[in-house]
VMD Tcl script that draws the C-alpha trace (Angstrom):
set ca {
  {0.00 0.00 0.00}
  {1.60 3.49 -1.34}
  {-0.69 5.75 -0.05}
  {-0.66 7.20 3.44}
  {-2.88 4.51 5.71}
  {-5.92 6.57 7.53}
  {-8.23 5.90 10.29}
  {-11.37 5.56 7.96}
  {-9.27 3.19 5.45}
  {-7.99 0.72 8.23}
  {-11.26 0.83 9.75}
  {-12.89 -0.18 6.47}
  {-10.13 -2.65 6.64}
  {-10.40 -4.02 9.35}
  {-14.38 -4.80 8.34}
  {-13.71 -6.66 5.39}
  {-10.76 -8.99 7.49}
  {-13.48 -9.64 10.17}
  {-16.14 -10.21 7.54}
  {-14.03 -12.97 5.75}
  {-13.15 -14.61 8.97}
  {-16.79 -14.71 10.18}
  {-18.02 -16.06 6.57}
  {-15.01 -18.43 7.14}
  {-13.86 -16.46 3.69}
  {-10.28 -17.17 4.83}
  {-8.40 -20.66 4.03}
  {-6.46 -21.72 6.65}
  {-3.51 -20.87 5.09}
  {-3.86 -17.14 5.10}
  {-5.80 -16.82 8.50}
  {-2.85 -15.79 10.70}
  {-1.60 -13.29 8.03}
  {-5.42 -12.04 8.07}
  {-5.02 -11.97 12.06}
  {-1.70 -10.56 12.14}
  {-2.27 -7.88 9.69}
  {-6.06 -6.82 11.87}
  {-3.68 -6.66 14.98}
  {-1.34 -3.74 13.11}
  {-4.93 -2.10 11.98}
  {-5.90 -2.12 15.27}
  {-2.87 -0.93 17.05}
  {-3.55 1.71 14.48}
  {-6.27 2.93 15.14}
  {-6.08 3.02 18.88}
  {-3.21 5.25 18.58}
  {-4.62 7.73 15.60}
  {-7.90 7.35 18.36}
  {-5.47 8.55 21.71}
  {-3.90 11.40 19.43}
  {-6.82 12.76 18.08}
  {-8.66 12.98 21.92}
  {-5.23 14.49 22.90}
  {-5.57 17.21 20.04}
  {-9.02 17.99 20.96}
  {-8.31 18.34 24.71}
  {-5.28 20.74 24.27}
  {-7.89 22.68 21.62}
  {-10.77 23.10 24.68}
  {-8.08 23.87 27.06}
  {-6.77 26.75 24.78}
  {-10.66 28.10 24.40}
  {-11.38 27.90 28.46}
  {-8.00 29.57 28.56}
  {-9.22 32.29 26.62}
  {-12.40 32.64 27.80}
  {-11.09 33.62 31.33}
  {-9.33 36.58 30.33}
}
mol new
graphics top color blue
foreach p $ca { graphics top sphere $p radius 0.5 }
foreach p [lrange $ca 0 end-1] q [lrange $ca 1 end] { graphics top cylinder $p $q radius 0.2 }
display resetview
């Protein structure tokens, strides 16, 4: 993959790896690639998730900061 990964792309990702594994879509051969590579989406997302609430928080704290004075 060449392009930048995103939250919304390894989301939608993520969705089609689960969706194979529940349809049992995936041979048996490819299942722990499938598992590893949902693991590395996930790890993604959790940390684009942490950053973003981090980003917001430091934006309210700036607007209560200037609301005081």
């Amino acid at each position: 993959m060449n392009q930048e990964l995103t939250y919304e792309t390894a989301y939608n990702e993520l969705q089609e790896i689960a969706a194979e594994i529940e349809n049992e879509a995936v041979s048996v051969d490819l299942l722990a690639e499938k598992v590893k590579r949902a693991a590395v989406l996930i790890e993604f997302c959790q940390q684009k998730l942490r950053a973003t609430e981090a980003e917001v928080n430091n934006i309210i704290k700036q607007m209560e900061g200037k609301g005081e004075k």
